[in-house]
KEKE-3310 file (N, C-alpha, C; in steps of 0.2 Angstrom, whole numbers, plus 5000, padded with zeros to 4 digits):
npx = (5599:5606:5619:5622:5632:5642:5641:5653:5665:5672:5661:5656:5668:5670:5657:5659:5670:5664:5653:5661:5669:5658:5653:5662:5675:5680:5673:5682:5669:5665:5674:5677:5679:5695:5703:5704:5716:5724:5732:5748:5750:5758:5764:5752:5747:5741:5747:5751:5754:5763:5769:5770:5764:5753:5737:5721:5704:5688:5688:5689:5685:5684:5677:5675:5670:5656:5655:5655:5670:5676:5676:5677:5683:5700:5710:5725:5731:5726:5712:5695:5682:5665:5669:5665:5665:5662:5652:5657:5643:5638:5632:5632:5648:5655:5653:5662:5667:5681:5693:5706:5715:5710:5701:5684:5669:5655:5653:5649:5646:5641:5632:5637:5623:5617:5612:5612:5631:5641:5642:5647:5656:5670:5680:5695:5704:5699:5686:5674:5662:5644:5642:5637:5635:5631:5624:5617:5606:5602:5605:5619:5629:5632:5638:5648:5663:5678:5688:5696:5694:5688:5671:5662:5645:5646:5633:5633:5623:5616:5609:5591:5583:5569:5571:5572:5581:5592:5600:5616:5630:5637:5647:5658:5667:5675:5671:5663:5669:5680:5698:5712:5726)
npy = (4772:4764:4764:4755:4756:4750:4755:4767:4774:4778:4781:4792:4799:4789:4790:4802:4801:4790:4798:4808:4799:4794:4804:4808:4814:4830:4839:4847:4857:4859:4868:4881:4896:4901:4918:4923:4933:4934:4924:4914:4919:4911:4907:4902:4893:4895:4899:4894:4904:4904:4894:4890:4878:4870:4876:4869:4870:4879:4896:4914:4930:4948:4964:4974:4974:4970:4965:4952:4947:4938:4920:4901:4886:4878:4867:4859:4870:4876:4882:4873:4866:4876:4894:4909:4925:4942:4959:4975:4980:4966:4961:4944:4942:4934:4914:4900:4884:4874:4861:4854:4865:4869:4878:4871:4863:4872:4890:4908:4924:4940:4958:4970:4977:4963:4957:4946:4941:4935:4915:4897:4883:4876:4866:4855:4866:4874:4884:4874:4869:4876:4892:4909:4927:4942:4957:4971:4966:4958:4944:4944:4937:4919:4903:4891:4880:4872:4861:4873:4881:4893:4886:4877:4886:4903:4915:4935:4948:4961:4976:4981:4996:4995:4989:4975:4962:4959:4951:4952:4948:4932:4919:4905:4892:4879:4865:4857:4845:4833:4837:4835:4840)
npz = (5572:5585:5599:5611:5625:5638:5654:5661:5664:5652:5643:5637:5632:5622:5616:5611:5602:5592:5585:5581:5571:5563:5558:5549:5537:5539:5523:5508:5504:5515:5525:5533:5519:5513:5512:5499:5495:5504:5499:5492:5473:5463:5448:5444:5453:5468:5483:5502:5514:5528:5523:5509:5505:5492:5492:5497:5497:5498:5494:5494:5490:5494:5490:5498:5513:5513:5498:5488:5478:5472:5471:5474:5472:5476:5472:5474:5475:5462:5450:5455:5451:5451:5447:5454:5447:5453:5449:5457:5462:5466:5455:5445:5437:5429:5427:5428:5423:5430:5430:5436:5437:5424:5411:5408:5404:5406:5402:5410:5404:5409:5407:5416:5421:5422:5410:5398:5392:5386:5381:5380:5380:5387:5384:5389:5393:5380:5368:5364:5357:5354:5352:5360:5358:5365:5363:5368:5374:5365:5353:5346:5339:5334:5334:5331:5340:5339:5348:5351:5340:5328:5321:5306:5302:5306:5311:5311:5320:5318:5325:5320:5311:5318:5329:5330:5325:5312:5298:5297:5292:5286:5288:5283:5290:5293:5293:5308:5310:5318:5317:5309:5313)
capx = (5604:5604:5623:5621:5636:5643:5639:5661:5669:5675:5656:5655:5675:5668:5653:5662:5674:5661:5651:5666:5671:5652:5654:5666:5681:5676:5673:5681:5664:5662:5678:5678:5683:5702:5704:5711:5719:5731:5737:5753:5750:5765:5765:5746:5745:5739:5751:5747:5758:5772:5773:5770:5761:5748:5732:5718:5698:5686:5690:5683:5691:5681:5678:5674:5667:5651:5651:5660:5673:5676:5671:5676:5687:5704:5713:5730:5733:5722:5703:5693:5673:5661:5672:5661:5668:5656:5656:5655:5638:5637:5631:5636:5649:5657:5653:5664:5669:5687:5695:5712:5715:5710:5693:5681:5663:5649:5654:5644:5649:5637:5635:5634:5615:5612:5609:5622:5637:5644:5639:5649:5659:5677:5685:5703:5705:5698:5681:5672:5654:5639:5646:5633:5637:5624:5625:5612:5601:5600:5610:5625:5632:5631:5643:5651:5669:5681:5696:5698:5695:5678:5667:5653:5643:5643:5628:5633:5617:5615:5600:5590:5579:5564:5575:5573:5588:5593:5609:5622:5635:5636:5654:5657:5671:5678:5663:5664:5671:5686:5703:5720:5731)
capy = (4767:4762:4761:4752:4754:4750:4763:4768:4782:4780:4781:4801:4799:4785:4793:4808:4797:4789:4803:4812:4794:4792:4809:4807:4818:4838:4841:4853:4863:4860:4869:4890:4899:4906:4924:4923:4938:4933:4917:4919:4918:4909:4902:4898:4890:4898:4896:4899:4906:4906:4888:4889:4876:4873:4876:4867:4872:4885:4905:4920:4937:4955:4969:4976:4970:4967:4960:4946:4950:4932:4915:4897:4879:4877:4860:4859:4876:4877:4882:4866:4867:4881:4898:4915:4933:4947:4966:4977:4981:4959:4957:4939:4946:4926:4909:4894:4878:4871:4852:4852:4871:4874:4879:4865:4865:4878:4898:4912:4931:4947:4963:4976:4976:4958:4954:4940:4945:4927:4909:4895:4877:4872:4857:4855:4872:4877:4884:4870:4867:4881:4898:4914:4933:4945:4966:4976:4960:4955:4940:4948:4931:4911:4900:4884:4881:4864:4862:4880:4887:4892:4879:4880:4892:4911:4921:4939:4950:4969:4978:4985:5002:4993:4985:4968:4958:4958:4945:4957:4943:4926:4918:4897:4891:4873:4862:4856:4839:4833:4837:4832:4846)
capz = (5574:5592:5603:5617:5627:5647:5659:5663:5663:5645:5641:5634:5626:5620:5610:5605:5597:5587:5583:5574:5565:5558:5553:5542:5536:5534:5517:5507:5505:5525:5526:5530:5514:5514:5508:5492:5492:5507:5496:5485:5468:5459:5441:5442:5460:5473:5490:5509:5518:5527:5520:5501:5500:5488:5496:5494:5498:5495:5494:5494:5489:5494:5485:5505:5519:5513:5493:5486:5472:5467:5475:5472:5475:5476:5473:5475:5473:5456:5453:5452:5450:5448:5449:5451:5449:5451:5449:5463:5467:5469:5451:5443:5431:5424:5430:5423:5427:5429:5429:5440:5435:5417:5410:5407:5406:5404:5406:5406:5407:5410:5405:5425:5422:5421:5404:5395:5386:5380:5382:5379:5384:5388:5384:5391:5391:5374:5368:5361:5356:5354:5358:5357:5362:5366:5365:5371:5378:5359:5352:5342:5336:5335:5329:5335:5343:5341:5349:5351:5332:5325:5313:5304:5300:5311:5311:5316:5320:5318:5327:5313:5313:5320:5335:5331:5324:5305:5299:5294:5289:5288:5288:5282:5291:5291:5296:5314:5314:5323:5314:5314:5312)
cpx = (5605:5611:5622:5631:5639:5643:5646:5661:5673:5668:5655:5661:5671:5664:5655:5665:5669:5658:5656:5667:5664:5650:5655:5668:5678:5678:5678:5677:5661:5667:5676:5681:5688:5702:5710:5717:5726:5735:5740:5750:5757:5764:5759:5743:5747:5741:5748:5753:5760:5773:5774:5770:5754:5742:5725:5709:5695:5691:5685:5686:5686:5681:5680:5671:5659:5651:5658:5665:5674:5677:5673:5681:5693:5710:5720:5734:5730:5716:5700:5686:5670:5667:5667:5667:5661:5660:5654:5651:5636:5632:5636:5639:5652:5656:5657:5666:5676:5688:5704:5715:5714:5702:5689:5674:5659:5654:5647:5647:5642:5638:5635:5626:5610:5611:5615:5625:5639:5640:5643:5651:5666:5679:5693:5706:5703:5690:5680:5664:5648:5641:5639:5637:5632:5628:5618:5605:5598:5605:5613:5628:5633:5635:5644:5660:5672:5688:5699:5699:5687:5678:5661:5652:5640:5640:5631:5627:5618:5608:5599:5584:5574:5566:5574:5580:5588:5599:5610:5628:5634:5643:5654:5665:5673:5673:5669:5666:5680:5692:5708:5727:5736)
cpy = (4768:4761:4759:4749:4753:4757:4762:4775:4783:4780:4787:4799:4795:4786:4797:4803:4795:4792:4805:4805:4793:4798:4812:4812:4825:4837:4846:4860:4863:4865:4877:4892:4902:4912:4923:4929:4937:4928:4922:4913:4914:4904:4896:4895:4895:4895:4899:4900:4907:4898:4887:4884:4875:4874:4871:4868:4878:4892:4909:4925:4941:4960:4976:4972:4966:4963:4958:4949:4942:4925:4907:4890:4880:4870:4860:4867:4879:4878:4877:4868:4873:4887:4903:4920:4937:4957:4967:4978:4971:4957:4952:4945:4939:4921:4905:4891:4877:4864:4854:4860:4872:4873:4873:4864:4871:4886:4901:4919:4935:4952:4965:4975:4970:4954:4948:4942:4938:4921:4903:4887:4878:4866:4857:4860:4878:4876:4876:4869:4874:4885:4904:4921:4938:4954:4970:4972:4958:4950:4945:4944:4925:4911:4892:4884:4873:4866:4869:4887:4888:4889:4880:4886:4899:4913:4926:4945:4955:4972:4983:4993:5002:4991:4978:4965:4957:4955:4951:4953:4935:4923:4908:4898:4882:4872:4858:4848:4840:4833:4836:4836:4847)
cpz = (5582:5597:5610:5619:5634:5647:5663:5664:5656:5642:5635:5629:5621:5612:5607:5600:5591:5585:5576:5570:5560:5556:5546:5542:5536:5526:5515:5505:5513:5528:5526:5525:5517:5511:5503:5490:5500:5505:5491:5479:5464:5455:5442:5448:5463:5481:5494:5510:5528:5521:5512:5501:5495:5493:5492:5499:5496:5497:5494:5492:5488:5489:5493:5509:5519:5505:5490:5478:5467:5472:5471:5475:5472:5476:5473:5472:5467:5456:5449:5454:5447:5451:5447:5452:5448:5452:5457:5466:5468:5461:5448:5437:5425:5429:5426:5427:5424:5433:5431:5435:5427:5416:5406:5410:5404:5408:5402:5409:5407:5410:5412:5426:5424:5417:5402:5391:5380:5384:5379:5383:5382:5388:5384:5390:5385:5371:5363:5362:5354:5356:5357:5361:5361:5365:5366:5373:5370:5356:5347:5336:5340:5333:5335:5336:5339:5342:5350:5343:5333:5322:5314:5302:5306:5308:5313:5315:5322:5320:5319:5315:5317:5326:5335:5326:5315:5302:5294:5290:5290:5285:5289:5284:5293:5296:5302:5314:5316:5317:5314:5311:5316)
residu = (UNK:UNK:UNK:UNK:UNK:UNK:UNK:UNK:UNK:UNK:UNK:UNK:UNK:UNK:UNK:UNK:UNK:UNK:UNK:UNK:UNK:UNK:UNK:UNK:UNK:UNK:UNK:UNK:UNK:UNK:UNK:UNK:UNK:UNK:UNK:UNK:UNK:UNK:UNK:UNK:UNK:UNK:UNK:UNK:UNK:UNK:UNK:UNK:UNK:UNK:UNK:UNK:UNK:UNK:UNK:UNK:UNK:UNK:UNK:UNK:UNK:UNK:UNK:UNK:UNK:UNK:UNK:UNK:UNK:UNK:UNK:UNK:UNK:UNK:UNK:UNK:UNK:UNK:UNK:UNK:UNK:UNK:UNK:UNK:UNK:UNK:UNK:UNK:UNK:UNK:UNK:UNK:UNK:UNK:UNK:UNK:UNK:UNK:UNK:UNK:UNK:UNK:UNK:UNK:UNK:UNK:UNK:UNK:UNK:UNK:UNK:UNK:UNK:UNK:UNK:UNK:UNK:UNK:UNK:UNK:UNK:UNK:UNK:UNK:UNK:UNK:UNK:UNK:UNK:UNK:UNK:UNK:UNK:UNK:UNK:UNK:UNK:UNK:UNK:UNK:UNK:UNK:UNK:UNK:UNK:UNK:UNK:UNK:UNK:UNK:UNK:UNK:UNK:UNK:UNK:UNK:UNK:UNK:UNK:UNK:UNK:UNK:UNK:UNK:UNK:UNK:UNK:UNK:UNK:UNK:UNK:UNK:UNK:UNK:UNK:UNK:UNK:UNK:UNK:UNK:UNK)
# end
């Protein structure tokens, strides 16, 4: 795109001006993270300070000066999108997703090493769908979620002599469709 404007003295203001409008607004991932650990905490929202009020954009919160302790987006003082927390040496330690502060979406946790511990989905707060949990980088147990109970049928998985996976129990619990309780 091509401006073609008089050669004045408001030439320059001119273009900045429009520069910044075709811009467009900063994002809040265009935004410097706030250190989360100098926001106040109160009854679930996250305030700035002096004003109290909600905050809204990324975060970040140290372990030290070099690795992240936990990492994500803030909307109205709530966590809204991908929220990581990791351990100390900068392994992921959970990833989940949240919908106007509550859990929604895919998580995933890990052991220190690396390996996965749980697996799962959030709906309105409440597991729901496919869950799995791992111990010693072996599944441990499957099952499914609704609404926040279990359903269906869990597998739970004991290592065997051999080291490969043997079902230890298998547990029927009220088949996964929708209920009204």
């Amino acid at each position: 795109m091509v401006l073609l404007l008089p050669q004045n003295k408001m030439t320059r203001p001119t273009l900045l001006f429009m520069a910044f409008l075709l811009s467009g607004q900063a994002s809040l991932d265009a935004q410097a993270p706030a250190n989360l650990d100098l926001l106040e905490l109160r009854r679930g929202v996250y305030l700035e300070r002096p004003s109290f009020e909600p905050y809204s954009g990324p975060v970040v919160s140290m372990w030290d000066g070099e690795n992240i302790r936990e990492r994500g987006t803030l909307v109205q003082g709530r966590w809204d999108g991908v929220r990581e927390i990791f351990y100390l040496d900068g392994q992921l330690a959970v990833k989940e997703e949240y919908d106007r502060g509550e859990l929604h979406g895919p998580f995933e946790s890990y052991f220190r090493h690396g390996s996965p511990s749980d697996r799962g989905t959030y709906v309105n707060g409440r597991l729901d769908g496919p869950y799995e949990s791992y111990w010693i980088r072996q599944l441990a147990e499957r099952g499914s979620w609704l609404e926040g109970r279990e359903c269906g049928e869990w597998v739970r998985f004991f290592p065997s002599s051999s080291y490969g996976l043997r079902v230890e129990s298998t547990v029927a619990y009220p088949a996964c469709s929708l209920r009204n309780d």
